[in-house]
C-alpha positions in Angstrom: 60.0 47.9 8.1 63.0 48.7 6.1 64.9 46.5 3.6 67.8 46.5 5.9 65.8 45.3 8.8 64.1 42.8 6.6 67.3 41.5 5.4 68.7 41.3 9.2 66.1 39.3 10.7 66.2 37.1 8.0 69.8 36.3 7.8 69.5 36.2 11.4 67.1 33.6 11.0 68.7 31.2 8.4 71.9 31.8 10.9 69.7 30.2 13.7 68.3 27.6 11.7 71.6 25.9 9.6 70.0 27.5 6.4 67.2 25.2 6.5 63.3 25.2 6.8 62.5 22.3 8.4 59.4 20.8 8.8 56.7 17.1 8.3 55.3 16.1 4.8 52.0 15.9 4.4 50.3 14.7 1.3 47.0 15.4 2.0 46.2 18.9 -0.1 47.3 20.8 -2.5 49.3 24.0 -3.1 48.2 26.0 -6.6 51.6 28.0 -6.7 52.5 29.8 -10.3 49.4 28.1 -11.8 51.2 24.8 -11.2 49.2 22.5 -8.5 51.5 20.5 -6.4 51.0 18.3 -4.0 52.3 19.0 -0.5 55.3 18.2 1.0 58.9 18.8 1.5 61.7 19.7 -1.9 65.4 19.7 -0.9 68.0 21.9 -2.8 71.6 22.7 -1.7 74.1 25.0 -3.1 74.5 28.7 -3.7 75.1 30.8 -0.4 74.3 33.6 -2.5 71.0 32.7 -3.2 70.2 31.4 -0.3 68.4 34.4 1.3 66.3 34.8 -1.2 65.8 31.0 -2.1 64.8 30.7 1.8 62.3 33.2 1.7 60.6 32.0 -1.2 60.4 28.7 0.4 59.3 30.5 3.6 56.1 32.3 1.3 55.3 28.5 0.4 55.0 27.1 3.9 51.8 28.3 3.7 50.4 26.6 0.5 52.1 23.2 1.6 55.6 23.4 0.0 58.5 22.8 2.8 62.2 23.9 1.2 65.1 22.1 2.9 67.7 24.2 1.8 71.4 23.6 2.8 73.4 26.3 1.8 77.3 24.5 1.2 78.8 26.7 -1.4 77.9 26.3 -5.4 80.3 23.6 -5.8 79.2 21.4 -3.5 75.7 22.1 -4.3 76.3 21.0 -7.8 77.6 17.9 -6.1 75.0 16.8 -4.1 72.4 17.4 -7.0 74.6 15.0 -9.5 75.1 12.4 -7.1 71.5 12.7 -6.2 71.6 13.4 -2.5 69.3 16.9 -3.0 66.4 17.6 -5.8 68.1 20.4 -7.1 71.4 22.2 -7.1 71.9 26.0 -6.7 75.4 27.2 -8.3 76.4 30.7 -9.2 78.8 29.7 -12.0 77.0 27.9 -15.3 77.6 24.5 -15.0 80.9 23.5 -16.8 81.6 20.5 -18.6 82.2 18.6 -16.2 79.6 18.8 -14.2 77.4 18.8 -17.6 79.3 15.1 -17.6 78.3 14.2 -13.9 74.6 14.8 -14.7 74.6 12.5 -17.6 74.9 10.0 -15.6 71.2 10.6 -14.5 69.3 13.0 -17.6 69.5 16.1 -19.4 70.7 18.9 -17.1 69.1 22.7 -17.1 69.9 25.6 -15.7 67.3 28.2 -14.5 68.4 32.0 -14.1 66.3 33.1 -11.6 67.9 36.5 -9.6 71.6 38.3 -9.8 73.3 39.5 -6.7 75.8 41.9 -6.3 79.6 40.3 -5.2 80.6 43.8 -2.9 84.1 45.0 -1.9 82.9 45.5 1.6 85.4 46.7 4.3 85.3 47.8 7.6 87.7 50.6 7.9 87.1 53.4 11.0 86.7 56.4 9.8 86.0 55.9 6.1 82.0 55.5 6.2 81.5 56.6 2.3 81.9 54.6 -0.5 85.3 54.7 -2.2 86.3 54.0 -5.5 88.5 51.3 -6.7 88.9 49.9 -9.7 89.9 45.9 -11.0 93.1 46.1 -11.0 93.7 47.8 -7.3 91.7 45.2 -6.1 93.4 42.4 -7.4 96.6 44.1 -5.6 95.2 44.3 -2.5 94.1 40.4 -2.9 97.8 39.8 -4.5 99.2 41.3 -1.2 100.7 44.6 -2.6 99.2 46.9 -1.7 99.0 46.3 2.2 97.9 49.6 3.8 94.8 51.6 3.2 96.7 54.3 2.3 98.9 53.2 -0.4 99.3 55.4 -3.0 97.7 53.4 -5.7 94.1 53.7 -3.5 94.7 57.2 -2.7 94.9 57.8 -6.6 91.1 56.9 -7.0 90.3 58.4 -4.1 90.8 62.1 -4.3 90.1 64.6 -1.1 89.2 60.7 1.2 91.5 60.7 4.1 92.4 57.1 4.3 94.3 55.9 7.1 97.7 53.6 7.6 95.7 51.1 8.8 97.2 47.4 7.4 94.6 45.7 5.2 93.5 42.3 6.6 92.2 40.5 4.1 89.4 38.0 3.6 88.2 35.7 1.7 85.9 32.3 0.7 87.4 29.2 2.7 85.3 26.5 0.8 84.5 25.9 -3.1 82.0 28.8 -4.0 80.4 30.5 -6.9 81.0 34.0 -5.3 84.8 33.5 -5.3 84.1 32.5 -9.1 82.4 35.7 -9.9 85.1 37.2 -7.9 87.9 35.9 -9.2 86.9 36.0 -12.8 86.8 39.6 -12.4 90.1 40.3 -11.1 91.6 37.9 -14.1 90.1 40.2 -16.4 92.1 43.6 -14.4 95.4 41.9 -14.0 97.5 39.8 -15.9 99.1 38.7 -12.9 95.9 37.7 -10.7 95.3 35.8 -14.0 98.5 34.4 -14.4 99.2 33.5 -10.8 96.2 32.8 -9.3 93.3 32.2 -12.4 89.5 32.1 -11.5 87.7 29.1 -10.6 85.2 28.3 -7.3 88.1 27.8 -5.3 92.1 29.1 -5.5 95.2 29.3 -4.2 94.5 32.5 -2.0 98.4 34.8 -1.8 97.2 36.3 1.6 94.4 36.6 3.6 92.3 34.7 5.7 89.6 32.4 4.6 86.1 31.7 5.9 82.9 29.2 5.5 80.3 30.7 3.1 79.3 34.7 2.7 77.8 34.5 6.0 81.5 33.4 7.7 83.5 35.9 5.2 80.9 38.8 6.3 81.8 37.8 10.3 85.3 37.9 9.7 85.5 41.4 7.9 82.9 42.9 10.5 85.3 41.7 13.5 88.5 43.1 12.4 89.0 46.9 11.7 90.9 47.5 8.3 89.3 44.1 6.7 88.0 44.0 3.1 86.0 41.1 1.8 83.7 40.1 -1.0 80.4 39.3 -0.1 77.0 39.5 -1.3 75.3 42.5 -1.0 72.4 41.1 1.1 74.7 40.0 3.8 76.8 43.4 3.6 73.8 45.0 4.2 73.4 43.0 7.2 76.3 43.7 8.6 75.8 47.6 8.2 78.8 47.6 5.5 80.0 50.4 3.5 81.1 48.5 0.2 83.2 50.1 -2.7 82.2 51.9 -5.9 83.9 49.7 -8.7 85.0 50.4 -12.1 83.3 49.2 -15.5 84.3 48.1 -18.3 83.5 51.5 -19.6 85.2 53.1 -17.5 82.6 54.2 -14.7 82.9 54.0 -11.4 79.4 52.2 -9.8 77.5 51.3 -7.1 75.9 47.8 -6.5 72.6 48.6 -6.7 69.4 47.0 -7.8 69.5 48.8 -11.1 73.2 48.6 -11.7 73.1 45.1 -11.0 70.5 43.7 -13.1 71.6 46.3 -16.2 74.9 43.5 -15.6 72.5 40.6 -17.4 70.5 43.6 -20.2 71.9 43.1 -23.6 74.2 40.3 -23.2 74.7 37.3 -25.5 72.5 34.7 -23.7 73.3 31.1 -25.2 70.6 28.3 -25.3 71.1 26.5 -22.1 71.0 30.0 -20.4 74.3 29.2 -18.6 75.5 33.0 -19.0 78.0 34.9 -16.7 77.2 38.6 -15.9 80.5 39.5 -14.9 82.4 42.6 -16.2 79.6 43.3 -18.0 79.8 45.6 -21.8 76.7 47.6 -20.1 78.0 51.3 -19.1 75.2 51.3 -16.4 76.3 47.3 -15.2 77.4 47.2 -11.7 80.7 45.0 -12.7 81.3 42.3 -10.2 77.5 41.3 -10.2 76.6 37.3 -10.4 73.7 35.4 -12.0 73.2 32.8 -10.3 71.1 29.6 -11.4 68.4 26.9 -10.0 69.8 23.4 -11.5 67.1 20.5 -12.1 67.1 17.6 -14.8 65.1 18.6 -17.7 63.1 15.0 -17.1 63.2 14.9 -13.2 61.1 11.6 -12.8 63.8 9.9 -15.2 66.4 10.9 -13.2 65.0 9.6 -10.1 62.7 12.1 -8.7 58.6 11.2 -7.5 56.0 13.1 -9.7 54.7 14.7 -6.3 58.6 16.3 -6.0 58.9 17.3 -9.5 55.9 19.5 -9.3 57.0 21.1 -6.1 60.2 21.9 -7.7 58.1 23.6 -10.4 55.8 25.4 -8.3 58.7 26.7 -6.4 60.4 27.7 -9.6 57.2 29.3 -10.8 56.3 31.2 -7.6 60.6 32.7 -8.0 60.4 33.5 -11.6 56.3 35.8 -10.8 55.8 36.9 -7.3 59.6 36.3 -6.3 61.3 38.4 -8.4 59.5 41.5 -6.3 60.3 39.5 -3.3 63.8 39.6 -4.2 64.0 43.2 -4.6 62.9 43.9 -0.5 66.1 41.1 -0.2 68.7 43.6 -2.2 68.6 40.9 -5.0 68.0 42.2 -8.8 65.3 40.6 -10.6 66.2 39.4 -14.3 65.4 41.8 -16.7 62.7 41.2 -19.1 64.0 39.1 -21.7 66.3 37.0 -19.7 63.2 36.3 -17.1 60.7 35.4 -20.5 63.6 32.4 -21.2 63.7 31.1 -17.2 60.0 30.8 -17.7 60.0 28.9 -20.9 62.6 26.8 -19.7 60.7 26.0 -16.6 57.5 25.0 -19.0 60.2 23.1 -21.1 60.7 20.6 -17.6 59.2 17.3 -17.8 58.3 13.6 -15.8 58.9 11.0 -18.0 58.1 12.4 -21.4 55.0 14.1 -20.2 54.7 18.2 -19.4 55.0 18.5 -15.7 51.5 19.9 -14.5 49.0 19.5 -12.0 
């Protein structure tokens, strides 16, 4: 079976399903998961649409040693939410947690944040006629999101795109509707290729769009720009893929034009300044090989869940689940179009995970 088929039925699946594995608790085994023994029975996380692909299939490879993931996949910002206010066991965001929401978690513990894969944010479009990659750099893009360039052959594409016949076709464009961690990638990028996108518009999980149309989650942004010839959208490359998208070629910060691939995307995280509660951004990237719009993305749990509300018997399902996503996962994530964390980056998940506690005590089995 191919990766794109995998990723189809799959998306096809959590489509079907609201995103969410549903199923009893049963406390009556155990399941021995990343050397972590956990009792059986049902963890609930929200966030990241991103993620939640790979987060579902993870929790999908579990079914079978007990673990049940409920996983409802509303965006990073309301994921982050729902974690803080205590409605979910974990949060899944895309952006490190900012100060704020450092400040909501107080209320309950110690927050952390848990790298655990990085997907490529695509320039996917659905144009007839141009099936190949083309090239475009920051600042191009942040026009076409501006509203100035309107036609897929303005001159300022047709510059990067020598010998591509591009038609007259008007641009429709699209974009995230609700408060998300891709359109903070997204966004942070274009602020860093035009003053005015910066000025004008900024970056943040949510913004005051100049044109386009805006849609519910990847998932909705990917329908939109697969129903309307001459749309472009950003979207995560597992649900481009999906969709049979042809996705852009984007310019470094060295200067090369790239491809989101597996490579490209997790050479985004090599080499960078990683700070002590691992809430790093991958964007725009200093490493020539980097795929430049690619997003970490980030599993967030209280450092001492059972002081912050959670049962002992949820705690170390949360850390099997963590454990089976930072070992067997990461290849599982590769089949998915997701890069695993490179080596270094993936040693300080681990240790962070082994860091996690219940009530002062090492979370174990």
């Amino acid at each position: 079976m191919t990766t794109r088929m995998v990723i189809a039925g799959l998306v096809a699946i959590l489509a079907a399903t609201g995103l969410a594995a549903c199923g009893s608790s049963s406390k009556s085994s155990t399941a021995s998961t990343g050397g972590v023994s956990a009792p059986s029975g049902t963890i609930n996380g929200a966030g990241s649409t991103l993620a939640a692909p790979v987060y579902q299939q993870w929790g999908s490879n579990l079914k079978g040693n007990g673990i049940t993931l409920n996983y409802a996949a509303v965006g990073s910002g309301a994921g982050v939410a729902q974690w803080t206010a205590g409605t979910s066991d974990f949060g899944a965001s895309d952006p490190p947690l900012a100060p704020e929401d450092k400040k909501a978690a107080a209320k309950k513990g110690d927050p952390a944040q848990i790298p655990t894969v990085l997907g490529a944010i695509t320039v996917s479009y659905n144009v007839s006629g141009v099936d190949k990659g083309m090239k475009l750099d920051g600042k191009t893009i942040a026009d076409i999101f501006l509203g100035k360039v309107k036609t897929w052959d303005d001159p300022e594409i047709k510059s990067l795109n020598s010998g591509v016949n591009l038609p007259s076709k008007p641009i429709q464009v699209v974009h995230r509707s609700d408060e998300s961690g891709t359109t903070k990638g997204f966004t942070t990028f274009l602020s860093a290729y035009s003053p005015e996108w910066k000025s004008s518009v900024g970056a943040d999980k949510t913004v005051k769009w100049p044109t386009g149309t805006g849609a519910k989650g990847n998932a909705g942004v990917a329908a939109a720009v697969k129903q309307s010839d001459g749309a472009v959208g950003y979207v995560e490359q597992a649900y481009a893929l999906q969709n049979n998208f042809t996705y852009a070629d984007v310019k470094n910060k060295s200067g090369k034009f790239i491809s989101p691939t597996l490579e490209s995307t997790s050479a985004a995280a090599d080499g960078i300044t990683i700070p002590a509660d691992l809430g790093y951004t991958a964007i725009d990237s200093p490493n020539p090989n980097a795929y430049p719009i690619a997003s970490q993305t980030f599993v967030d749990v209280f450092k001492d869940m059972c002081k912050a509300g959670l049962k002992k018997d949820t705690a170390q399902r949360i850390v099997a689940f963590l454990n089976y996503g930072l070992g067997d996962g990461q290849d599982q994530a590769k089949q998915l179009s997701y890069a695993p964390l490179p080596t270094s980056l993936l040693s300080k998940s681990k240790d962070a995970v082994k860091s996690l506690q219940c009530n002062g005590s090492p979370i174990s089995g």
